[in-house]
N, C-alpha and C positions, 0 to 999 in steps of 0.2 A: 321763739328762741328763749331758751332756759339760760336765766342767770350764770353769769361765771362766778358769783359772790357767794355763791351757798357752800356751808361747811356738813360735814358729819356731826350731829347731834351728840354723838356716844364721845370721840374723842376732838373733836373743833379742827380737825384739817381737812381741806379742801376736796371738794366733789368733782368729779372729773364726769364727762357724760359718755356711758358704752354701751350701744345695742340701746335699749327700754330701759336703762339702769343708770342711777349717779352710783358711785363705788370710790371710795377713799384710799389712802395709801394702806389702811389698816384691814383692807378686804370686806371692811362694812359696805354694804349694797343697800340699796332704797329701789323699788320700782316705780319708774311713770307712769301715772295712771292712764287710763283711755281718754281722758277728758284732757291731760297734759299736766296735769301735777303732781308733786312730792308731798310723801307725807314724812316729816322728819322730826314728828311725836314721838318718843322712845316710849314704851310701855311703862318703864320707871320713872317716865315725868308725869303721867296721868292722875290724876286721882279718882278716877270714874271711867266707865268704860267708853262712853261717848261723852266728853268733855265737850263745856259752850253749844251754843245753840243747835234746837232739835230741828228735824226737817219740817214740824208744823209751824215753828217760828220764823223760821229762813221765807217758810211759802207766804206766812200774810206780812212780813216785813217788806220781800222781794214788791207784793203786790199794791203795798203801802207808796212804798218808793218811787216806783215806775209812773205813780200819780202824779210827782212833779212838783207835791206840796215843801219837799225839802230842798227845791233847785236852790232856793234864794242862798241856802248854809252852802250848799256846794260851791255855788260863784264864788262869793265870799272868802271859804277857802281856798280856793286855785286863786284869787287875786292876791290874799296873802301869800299863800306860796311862794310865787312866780317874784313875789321881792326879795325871794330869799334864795334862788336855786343860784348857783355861776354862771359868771355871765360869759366866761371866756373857756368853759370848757366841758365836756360832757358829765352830766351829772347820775348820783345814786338815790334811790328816794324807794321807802317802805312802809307801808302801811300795816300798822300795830294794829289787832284787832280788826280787821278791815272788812270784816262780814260776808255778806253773800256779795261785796265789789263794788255798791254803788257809787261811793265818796272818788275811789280810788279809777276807777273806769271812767268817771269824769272829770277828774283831773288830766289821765293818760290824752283825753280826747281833747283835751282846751289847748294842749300844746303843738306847735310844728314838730313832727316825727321824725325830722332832720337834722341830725348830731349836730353840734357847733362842729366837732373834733370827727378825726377819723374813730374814735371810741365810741360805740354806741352808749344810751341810754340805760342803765339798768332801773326794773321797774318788780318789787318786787310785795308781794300783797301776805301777811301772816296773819293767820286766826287759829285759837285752838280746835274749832271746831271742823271736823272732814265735813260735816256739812253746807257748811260757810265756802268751804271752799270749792267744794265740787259746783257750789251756784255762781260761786265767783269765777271758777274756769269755762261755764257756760255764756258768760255775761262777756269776757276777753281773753281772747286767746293770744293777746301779745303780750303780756302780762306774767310772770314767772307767778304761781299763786302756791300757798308752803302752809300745809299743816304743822303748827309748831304753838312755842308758848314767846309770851314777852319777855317774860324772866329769864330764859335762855336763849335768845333769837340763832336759829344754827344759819348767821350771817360772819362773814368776814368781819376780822378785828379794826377797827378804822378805815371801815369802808363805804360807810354810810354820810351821804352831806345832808341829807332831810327825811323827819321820820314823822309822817300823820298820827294822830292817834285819835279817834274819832269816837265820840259816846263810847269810850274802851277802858280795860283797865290799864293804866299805866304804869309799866314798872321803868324807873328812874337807871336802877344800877344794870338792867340789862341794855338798857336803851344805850347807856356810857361804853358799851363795850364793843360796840360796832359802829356809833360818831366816831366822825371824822372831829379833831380837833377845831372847833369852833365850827361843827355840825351843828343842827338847829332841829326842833321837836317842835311841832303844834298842836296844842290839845285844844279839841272841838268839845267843849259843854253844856250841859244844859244848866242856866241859869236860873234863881230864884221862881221866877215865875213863868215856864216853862212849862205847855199845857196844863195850868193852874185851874182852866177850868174846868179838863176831863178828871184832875185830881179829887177838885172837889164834890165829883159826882161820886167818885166810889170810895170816898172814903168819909169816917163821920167828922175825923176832922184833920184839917191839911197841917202841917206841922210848915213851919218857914224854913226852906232848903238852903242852904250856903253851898259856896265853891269850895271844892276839897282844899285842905291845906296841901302847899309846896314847897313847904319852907325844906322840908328831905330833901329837895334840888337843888337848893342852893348850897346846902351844906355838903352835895357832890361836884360842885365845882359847875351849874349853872345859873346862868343870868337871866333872870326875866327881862324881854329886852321892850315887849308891848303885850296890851290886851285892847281887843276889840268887843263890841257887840252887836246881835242882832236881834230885830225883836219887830215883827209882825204878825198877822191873823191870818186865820184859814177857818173857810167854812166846812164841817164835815158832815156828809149825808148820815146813817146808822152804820152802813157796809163800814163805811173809811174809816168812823170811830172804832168799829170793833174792830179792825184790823189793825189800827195802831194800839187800842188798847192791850192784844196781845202779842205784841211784839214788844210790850214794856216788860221790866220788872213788876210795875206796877199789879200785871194782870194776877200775877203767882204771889202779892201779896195783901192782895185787896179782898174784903169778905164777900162772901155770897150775895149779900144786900145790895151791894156797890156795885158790882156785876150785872146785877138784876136791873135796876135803873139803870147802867150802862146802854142792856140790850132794847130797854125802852127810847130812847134818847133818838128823837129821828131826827134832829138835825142841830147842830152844836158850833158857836163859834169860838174857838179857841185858839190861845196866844202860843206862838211859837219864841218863845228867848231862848237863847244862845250866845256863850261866851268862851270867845276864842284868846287863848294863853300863847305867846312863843315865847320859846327859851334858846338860851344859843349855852355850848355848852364851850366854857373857855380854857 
């Protein structure tokens, strides 16, 4: 079932569903894909013909994933979650940057799929990338899942109560334009020492990471209201390293050298940290 929260990208009014098509009062049309998704990237929001991740990264991330080594951040975040959705009535909830679906498809599955209210649940997953999404429509098909940008979410104007944003980029002022008034964001990061050890295989020297500054949130009118952390080990065979190694940034900016000892590396124990931000926007 496709969102009734989706707007037209071009002009921001509402999408009505006809035949294979969403289609707006202004005769702007989008088609569903065969997988069940919108793409509602305008050409002039692009900067690349295929924006965000390629399908070689989607395949060893998806394959990365499916391993389990990241259940612990997911739990984690569906328990934070779940303190934050309404308790008295059916809720909205989007995931910014949501990838090929894994954060967001186990979220959808940790919940009873049984409205409080006679209003369903709207469940709706954004990434810039058609290939993000096309793995993500493969992964749930209850799921509204939408080629689009953060910066311009093509979502309904206050109509969001909670928005994921997961190892993603976050933009603050598009996020404000589709909370709901005292709507709430959770940004999933990765912390200071955060595979510190695969870091310091490929590179010659690890520099100390900080958490993005958010002070731009507060000055739009959000509240940091908590932060968490998590922070455990995983063993990784060679396979597992290099499949997460290229699913990082890390891989596109690390030297040859660093690579090379990477693919040498047959078996690695490395820290998983993780620091999870909510904001409520008042």
């Amino acid at each position: 079932m496709l969102s009734t929260l989706l707007t037209c990208p071009i002009d921001g009014t509402p999408l009505s569903s006809i035949d294979k098509q969403l289609q707006c009062s202004q005769g702007h049309h989008f088609d569903i894909s065969r997988q069940g998704y919108i793409n509602l990237l305008p050409v002039q929001h692009k900067k690349s013909k295929n924006p965000g991740d390629t399908k070689a990264m989607l395949a060893v991330r998806t394959a990365f994933l499916n391993t389990g080594f990241y259940h612990q951040i997911a739990n984690q975040l569906n328990q934070l979650a779940i303190e934050y959705l309404p308790e008295s009535h059916s809720f909205s909830t989007l995931d910014a940057g949501c990838g090929e679906g894994y954060y967001f498809d186990h979220f959808f599955n940790s919940l009873p799929q049984q409205p409080i209210s006679s209003q369903p649940n709207e469940y709706i997953g954004l990434d810039i990338s058609k290939f993000a999404i096309d793995a993500a429509s493969r992964r749930n098909k209850a799921i509204t899942w939408v080629v689009g940008s953060n910066k311009n979410p093509p979502v309904k104007a206050e109509s969001i109560d909670l928005i994921f944003c997961t190892f993603g980029f976050y933009h603050f002022a598009g996020f404000k334009k589709i909370l709901k008034p005292g709507g709430i964001v959770i940004l999933t990061e990765a912390a200071p020492n955060h595979l510190i050890q695969l870091r310091k295989i490929i590179y010659p020297e690890v520099k100390q990471s900080t958490l993005p500054d958010i002070s731009q949130a507060t000055e739009m009118g959000y509240q940091l209201l908590t932060t968490q952390s998590l922070s455990y080990d995983i063993d990784l065979n060679n396979h597992q390293l290099m499949n997460l190694l290229q699913m990082m940034p890390h891989f596109y900016k690390s030297k040859q050298a660093g690579k090379a000892t990477a693919k040498k590396t047959e078996l690695l124990r490395c820290s998983v940290d993780v620091n999870f931000r909510v904001l409520k926007l008042m």
